[in-house]
N, C-alpha and C positions, 0 to 999 in steps of 0.2 A: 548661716548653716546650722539650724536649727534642731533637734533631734525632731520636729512633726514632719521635715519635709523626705523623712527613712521610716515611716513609720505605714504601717500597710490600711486604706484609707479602705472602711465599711461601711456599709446603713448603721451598724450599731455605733462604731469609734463616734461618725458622724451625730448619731444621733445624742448621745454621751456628753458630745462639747456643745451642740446648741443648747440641751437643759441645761448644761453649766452657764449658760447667757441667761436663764430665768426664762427660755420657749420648752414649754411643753411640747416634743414631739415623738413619734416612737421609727422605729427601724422600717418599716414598712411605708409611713409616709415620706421618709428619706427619699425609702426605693422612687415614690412613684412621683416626688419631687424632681429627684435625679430625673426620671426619666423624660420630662416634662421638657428638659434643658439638654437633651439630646445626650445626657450619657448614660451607659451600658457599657456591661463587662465585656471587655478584649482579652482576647492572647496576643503574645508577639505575633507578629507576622515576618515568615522569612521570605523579604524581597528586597532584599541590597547583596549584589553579586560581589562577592568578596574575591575572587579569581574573572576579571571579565578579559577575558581573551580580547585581543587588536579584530582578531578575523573571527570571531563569534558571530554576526550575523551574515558574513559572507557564506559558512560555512553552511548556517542553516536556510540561505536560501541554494546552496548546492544540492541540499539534502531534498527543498522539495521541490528541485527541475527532476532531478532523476529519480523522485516519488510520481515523480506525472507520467515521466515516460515508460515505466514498469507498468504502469496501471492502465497504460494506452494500448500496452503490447501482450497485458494480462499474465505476464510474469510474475511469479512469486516476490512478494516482500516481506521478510520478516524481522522484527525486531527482535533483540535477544540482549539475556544480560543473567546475571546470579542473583538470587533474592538472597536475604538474610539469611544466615546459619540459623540452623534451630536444634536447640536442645531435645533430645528425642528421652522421655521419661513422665515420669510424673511430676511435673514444674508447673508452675503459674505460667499462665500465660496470659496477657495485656488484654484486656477488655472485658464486657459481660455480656449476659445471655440469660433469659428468662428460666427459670428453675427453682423447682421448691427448697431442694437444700445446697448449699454452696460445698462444692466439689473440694476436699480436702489435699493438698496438694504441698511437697518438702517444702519448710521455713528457707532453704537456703540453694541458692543455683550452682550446685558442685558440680564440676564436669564428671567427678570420678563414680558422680551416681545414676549417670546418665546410661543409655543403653547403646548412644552413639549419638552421632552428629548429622542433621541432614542438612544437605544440603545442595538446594534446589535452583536450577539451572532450566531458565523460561525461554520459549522461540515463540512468539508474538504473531499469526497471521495480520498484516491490514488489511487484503482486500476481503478476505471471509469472516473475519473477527472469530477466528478459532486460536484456543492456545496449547503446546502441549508442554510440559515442566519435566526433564529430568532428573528425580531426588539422586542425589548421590550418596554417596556415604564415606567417601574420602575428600582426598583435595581438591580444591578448584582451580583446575588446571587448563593448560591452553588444549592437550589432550584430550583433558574430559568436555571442553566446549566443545570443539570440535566433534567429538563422535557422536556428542547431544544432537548438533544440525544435522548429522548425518544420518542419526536414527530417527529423526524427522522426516528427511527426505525419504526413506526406504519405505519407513511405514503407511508417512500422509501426502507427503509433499509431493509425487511421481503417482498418485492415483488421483490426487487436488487440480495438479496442471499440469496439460497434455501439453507435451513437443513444446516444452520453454529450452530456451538451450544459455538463460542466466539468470543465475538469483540475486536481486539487492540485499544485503544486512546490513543495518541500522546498529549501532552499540557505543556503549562508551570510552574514552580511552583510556580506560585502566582497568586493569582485573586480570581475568585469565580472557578475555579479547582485547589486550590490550595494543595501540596502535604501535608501539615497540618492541611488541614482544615477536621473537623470532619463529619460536615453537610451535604462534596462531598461522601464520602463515605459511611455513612448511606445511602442517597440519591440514590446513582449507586446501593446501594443493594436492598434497599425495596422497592424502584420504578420499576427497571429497571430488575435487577439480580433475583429478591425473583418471582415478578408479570411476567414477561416475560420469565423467565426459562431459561437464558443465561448465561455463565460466559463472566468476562470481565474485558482484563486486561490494565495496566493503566501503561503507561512509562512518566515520566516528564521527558525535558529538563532541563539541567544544569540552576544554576541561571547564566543571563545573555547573553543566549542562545539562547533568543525567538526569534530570528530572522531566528533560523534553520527551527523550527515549520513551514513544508510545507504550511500550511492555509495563514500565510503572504507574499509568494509570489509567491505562486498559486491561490488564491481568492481575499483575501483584496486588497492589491496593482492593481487587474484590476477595482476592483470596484469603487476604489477611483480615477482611471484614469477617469472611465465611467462618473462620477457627476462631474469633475473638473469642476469649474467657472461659476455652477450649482446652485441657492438657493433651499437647501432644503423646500420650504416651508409647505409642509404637509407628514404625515406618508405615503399616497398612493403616492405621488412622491419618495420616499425613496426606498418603495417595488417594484417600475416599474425601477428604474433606477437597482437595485440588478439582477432585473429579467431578465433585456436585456443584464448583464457583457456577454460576450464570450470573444474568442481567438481565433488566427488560430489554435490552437491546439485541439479544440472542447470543451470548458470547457461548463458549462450548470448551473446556478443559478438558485436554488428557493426559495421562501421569504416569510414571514408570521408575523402576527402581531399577537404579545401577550400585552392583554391590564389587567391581571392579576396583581393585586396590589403584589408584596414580601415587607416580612421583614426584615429588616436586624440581624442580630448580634443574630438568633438560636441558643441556647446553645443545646448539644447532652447530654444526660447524658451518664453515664458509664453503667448505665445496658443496655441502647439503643445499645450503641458503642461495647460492648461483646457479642451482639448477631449477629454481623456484620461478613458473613462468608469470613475472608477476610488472606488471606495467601501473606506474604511480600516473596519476592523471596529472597535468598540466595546472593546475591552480590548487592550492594546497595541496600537495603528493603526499605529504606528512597522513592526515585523514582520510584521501579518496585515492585508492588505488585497485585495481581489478586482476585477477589471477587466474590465467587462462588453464585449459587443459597441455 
């Protein structure tokens, strides 16, 4: 247990201890020594599932029998989920970007010098590869998902796809759609299901899974590419950077500002939650259950 086997190994360190053997070599023949012998700089890589659910691939082959049969029937599917809070001010923001002078921006990430808090709430098309993100600027709540999908459907989703009479949503289980939460469910029925005349059914990813969740790396991840080393400083920069993400693959972002106060911590009662017309499917019910009109 030696102190060299803690010690951070480099072409230089490397190169350091051979001259101390009486070989002439410099840091750069190191490198291309190293390289010669198949090694090269890694990161961690995160792939050991530290929560692996029993029914985690039961689960995701449920998700794509009833991916097939949406897409047979040309029903809407969308994925949906909350991206990261973002500090809305003049803050650093993670990444760079070509520019003559580097953008000066607070030594420190104070909430109390912030102009607010956004935070943006994504509905995922797969069959069109369209996205639209509602920034909010309150809590992330099962309320505010909810009205998200539903300001989707009003605005894109009923001129998108004609005479569908169900939507699939894909999401995680936890958050404000989370698979316990009572408020998402009331919510999807007496907003969305009961008012709109739709069923619609609801598949959660395994815990630990969210990474499947097409919305993360089919929307989020270009979006976050698009504002890298970017200051968010105001909401309308937020919605103009959303609104320009593409892809070569044709993806198409639309963005919108909810300035809407929510509450948090809505208790449902049980005569609410028993009027809820809502049928848990047969093999995982926990996950896959659908919510009529």
């Amino acid at each position: 247990m030696g102190c060299r086997k803690w010690a951070r190994i480099s072409t230089y360190t490397l190169s350091e201890r051979i001259q101390a053997m009486d070989v002439s070599i410099c840091p750069n023949t190191v490198g291309k020594l190293l390289k010669k012998l198949d090694y090269s700089l890694k990161s961690n890589k995160k792939s050991i599932a530290a929560t692996q659910h029993p029914d985690r691939n039961q689960q995701f082959e449920i998700i794509a029998q009833k991916r097939k049969r949406f897409e047979q029937l040309r029903y809407p599917i969308i994925s949906v989920d909350t991206k990261k809070k973002e500090l809305v001010g003049n803050f650093r923001n993670p990444g760079k970007t070509y520019c003559k002078e580097v953008e000066k921006v607070y030594d420190h990430d104070f909430p109390s010098q912030a102009i607010g808090k956004a935070n943006p709430y994504g509905i995922y098309e797969l069959l069109v590869n369209k996205g639209t993100v509602i920034v909010g600027t309150s809590h992330d709540t099962p309320e505010f998902a909810v009205e998200s999908i539903k300001l989707w459907l009003l605005n894109s989703g009923f001129k998108r796809y004609k005479n569908f009479e169900e939507l699939l949503i894909l999401c995680d289980t936890g958050g404000s759609n989370s698979c316990s939460a009572r408020a998402w469910k009331y919510g999807l029925y007496s907003s969305i299901c009961k008012k709109l005349n739709i069923a619609v059914t609801i598949c959660h990813y395994p815990s630990g899974a969210s990474k499947w969740n097409p919305i993360e790396h089919r929307l989020f991840s270009y979006i976050t590419q698009n504002w890298a080393g970017k200051p968010l400083r105001s909401y309308d920069i937020i919605l103009k950077y959303i609104q320009t993400t593409t892809t070569k693959t044709g993806l198409k972002v639309e963005s919108f500002l909810n300035e809407k106060e929510y509450k948090k911590a809505i208790k449902i009662s049980d005569e609410d939650f028993e009027q809820i017309n809502i049928k848990n499917h047969d093999v995982l019910p926990r996950w896959n259950y659908t919510i009529y009109p």
